[in-house]
N, C-alpha and C positions, 0 to 999 in steps of 0.2 A: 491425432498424433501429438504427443508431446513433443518430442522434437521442433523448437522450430524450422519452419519450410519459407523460404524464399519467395514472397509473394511479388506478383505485376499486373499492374492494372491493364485490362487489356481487350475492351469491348468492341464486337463482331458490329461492323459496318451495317447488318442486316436491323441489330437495335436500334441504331442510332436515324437508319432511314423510316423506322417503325415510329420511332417518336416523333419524328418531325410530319408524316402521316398525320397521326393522332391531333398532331396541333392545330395542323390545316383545318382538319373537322374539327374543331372545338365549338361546341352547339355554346352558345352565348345565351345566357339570361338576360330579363328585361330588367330596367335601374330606374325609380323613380328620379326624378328632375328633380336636380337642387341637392341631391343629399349627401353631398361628396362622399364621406367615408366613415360617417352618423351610421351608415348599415352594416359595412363589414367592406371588403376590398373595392375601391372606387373600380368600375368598369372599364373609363377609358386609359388612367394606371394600367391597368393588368393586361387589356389587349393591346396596347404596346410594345407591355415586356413581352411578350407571348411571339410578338412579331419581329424583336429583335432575336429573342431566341430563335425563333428558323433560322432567320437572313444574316442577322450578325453574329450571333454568340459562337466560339470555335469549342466545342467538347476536346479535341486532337489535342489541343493545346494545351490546354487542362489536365489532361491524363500525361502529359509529357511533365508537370511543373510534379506531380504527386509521384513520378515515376522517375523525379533525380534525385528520391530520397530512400535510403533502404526502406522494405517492407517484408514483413514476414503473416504467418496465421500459424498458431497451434492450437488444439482441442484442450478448455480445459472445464472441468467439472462437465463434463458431455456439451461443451456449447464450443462453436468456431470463435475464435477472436482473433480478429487481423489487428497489426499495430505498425506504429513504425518506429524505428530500432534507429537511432542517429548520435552516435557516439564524439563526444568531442574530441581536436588535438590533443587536449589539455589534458596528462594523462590523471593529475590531481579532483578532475571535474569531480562535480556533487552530482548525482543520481539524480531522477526526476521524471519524475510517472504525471502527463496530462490529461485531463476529461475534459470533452466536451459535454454541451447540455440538449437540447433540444431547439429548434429542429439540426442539430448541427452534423458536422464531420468532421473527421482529421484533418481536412483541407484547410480548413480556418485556423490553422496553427503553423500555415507554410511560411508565413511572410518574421515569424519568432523565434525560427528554429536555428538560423545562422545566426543571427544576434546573440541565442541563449548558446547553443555550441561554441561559438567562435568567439568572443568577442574581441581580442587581439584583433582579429581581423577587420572589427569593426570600429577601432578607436578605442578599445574599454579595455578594462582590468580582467588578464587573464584569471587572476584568480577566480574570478564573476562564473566560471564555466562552467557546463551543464552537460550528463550524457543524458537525453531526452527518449523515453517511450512513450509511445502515444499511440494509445489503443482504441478501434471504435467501440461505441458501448455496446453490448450483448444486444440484438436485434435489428442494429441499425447498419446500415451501408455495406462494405466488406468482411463486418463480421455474420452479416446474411443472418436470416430472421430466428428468431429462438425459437425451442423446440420443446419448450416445454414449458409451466405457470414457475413461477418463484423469483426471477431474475432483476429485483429491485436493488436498493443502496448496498443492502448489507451483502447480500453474494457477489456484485459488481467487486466491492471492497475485498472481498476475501478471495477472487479470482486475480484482481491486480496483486496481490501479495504473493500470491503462486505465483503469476509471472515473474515478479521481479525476482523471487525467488529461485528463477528459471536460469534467470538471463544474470543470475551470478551476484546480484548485489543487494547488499545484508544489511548494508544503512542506506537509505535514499528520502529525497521530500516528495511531497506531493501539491501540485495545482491542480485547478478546476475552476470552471463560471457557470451559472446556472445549475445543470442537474448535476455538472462535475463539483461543483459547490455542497453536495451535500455529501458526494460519492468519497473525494478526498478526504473530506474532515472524519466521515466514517471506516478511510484504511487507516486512522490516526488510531482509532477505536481498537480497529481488530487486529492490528500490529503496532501499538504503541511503542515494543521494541525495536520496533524497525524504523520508522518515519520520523527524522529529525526536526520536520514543520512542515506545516499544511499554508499553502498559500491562495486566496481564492477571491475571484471576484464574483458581483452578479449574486451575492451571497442570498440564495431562493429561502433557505427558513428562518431570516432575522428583520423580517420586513413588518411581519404583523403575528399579534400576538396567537396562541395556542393555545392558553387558557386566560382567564378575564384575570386571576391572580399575578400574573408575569408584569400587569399594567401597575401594580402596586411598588414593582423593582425601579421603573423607569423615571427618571426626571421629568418636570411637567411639561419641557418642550420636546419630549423622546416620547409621553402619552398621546400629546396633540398631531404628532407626525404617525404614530400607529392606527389613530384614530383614522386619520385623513387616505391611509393606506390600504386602510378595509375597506375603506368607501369605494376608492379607484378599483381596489383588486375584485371586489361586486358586479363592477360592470366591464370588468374584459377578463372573465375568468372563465368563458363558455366555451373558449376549447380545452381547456384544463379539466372542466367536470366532462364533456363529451369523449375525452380520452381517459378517463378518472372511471367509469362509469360502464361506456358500452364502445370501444374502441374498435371489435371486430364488426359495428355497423358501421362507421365510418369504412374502416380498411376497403369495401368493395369500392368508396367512392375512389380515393385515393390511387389505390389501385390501378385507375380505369381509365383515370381522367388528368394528364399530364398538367393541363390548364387547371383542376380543380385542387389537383394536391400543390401547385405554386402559390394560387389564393391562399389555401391553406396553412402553407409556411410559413408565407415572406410578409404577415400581418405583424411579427417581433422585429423583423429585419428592419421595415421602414417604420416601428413606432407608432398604427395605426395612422397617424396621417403624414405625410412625411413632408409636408410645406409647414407643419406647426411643432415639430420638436423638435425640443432641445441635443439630441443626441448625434451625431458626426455621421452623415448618411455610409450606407453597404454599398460598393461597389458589386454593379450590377454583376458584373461577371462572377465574382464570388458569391451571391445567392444564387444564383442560377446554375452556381457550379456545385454546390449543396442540393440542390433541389434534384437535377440531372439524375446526381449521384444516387439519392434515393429512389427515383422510376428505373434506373437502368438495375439496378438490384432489388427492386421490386419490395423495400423494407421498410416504406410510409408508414404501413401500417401497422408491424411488427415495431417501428418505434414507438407508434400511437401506445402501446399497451404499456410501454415504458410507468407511464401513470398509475395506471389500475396495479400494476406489479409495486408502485414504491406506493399507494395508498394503503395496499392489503398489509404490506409490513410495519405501515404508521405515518405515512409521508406527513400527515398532520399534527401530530405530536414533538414537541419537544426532546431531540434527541439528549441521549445521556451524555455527563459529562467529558469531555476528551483532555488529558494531561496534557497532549502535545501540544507545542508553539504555535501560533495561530496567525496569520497576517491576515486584514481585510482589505481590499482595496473595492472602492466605491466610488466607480464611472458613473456621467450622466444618464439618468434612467436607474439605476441601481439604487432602492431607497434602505439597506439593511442598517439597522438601528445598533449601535454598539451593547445598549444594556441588553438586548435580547440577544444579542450574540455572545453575549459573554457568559450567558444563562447556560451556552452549552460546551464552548469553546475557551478554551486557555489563550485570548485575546494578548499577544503583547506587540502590535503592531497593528496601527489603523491610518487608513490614507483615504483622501479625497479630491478626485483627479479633477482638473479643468473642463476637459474635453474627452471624447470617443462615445462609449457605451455599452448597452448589454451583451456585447458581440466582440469586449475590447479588443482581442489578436485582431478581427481585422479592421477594428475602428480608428485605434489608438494602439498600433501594435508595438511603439517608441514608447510611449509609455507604463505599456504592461513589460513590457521588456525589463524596464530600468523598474519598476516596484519587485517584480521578484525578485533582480538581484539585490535589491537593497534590503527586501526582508532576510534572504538566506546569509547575507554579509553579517546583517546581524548574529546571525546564529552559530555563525563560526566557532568565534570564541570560547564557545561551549560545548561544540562537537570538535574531536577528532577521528577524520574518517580513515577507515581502515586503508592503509595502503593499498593502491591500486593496484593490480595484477595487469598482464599484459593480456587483451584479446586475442581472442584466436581468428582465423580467416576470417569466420564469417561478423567478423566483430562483437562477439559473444566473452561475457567473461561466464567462465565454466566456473561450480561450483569447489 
């Protein structure tokens, strides 16, 4: 349906007892001695978490924090896509479409949405204000699994353009981290009339190079960091080709095994070992509440393909160039390289945070907060946005 429809989260007692079943049996593998997290998720980590999820972790609660924020789903291009629609007081607000990346949800974007809506309320410059969609990507979560092959960067990009196109607003920016890092800079691409700047962190294709000639652009201490970046990306990139590659033989595991698709996430969330790095730990409840999210929609593995769909269209190539205003911001953990981002990207703002990480909304959500507004502050000056119209009931600006 085109129209949007008023969506609420609102899962049957009968799943939630089904999962917590499921964990009870969780058939455990044996762990060499000594090798903490050298193999892949340390054992006594994971059966932990596994045991606070029963006993401690509240789903109720969860689905109440995602459920005091409008939500909607309309069909577009034949695909479902849920999103959430959150309109600021501020009737001057700037427009802005967010992506998440992988393994994520909209949930990781609760704790920046009254910051970015409000800010009066929050001590800051009204002008700073944002009306906020935030849509889950095609396969994942709420927007329930895709239904067809094709659904990489560039149709993600040109379905959020229909949306906003939807929901009434003709100039807006655009954010993202990780996969929304490639998804944003690409609605720049396919609607350069419309997107007044792309802001992104977690920037996934300025980290290492595409072709051995791009090492010719870069200064000798922007070679020595690409170099040093291929190396790392070599040895923790084997979920990336196992999803890149053959993602419906994973999907049965995932699928199946509550305990096996959490291993499977939460190795980005803690940074492979999470006593040795440098990035700002997840609170547990919020992976777990990303993780949930994906068994109880059953879309593990319809994300998984997220890969093989943005490889088939080029995920390794050197995207073409984009006019649009460009911000990068660069949390710990986040290694993207300016001359390779600028190779694709109309770069006029670059930052480099203290603290948080590849997960900034929930790491560093103070901080991403205050970089977008400070990029989009920039950009004023040089946009005049069309006067605001007044919404209607459902807080929709009609076209």
């Amino acid at each position: 349906m085109d129209t949007p429809q008023p969506f609420r989260v609102d899962i049957p007692q009968a799943d939630l007892d089904e999962l917590d079943d499921r964990l009870a049996r969780t058939r455990w593998p044996d762990e060499l001695p000594g090798v903490g997290w050298s193999y892949g998720v340390a054992k006594d980590y994971l059966t932990e978490l596994v045991h606070y999820w029963r006993t401690g972790y509240d789903w109720r609660r969860q689905e109440a924090r995602l459920n005091a924020f409008p939500q909607f789903t309309t069909t577009i291009d034949g695909q479902n896509i849920h999103f959430l629609h959150v309109r600021s007081p501020e009737p001057d607000a700037t427009p802005l479409i967010i992506t998440h990346g992988w393994p994520s949800t909209v949930y990781e974007f609760l704790d920046i949405i009254g910051p970015l809506t409000d800010p009066r309320s929050y001590g800051a410059d009204p002008a700073d204000a944002f009306h906020l969609v935030i849509p889950s990507v095609p396969g994942f979560a709420f927007s329930g699994p895709t239904r067809e092959p094709g659904w990489g960067s560039n149709r993600t990009a040109r379905a959020w353009a229909e949306l906003m196109h939807r929901l009434g607003y003709e100039r807006y920016g655009a954010q993202g981290g990780d996969f929304g890092s490639i998804v944003s800079p690409e609605l720049g691409r396919v609607a350069p009339d419309k997107v007044i700047g792309v802001h992104v962190n977690a920037l996934a294709n300025a980290s290492t190079p595409t072709d051995p000639s791009d090492l010719d652009r870069l200064s000798e201490a922007e070679r020595e960091q690409a170099r040093q970046q291929e190396m790392w990306w070599y040895t923790h990139s084997g979920y990336a080709t196992q999803m890149g590659t053959r993602p419906q033989t994973l999907a049965y595991a995932l699928n199946d095994s509550p305990a096996g698709q959490l291993a499977w996430n939460m190795e980005w969330f803690v940074d492979w070992d999470p006593a040795r790095t440098e990035q700002a730990p997840v609170d547990r409840d919020a992976l777990l509440t990303d993780v949930t999210i994906f068994w109880l929609t059953s879309t593990a593995g319809s994300a998984a393909r997220l890969y093989l769909e943005a490889g088939e269209e080029g995920w390794g190539k050197r995207p073409a160039p984009s006019p649009v205003p460009t911000g990068v911001a660069n949390f710990p953990g986040d290694n993207a390289i300016r001359g390779l981002a600028e190779l694709s990207n109309t770069v006029t703002y670059w930052s480099e945070l203290p603290r948080g990480g590849h997960f900034a909304s929930l790491q560093a959500p103070d901080l991403l907060t205050e970089d977008i507004r400070t990029f989009f502050r920039s950009l004023r000056h040089q946009e005049a946005l069309p006067e605001s119209r007044k919404p209607d009931r459902d807080g929709f600006l009609r076209p």
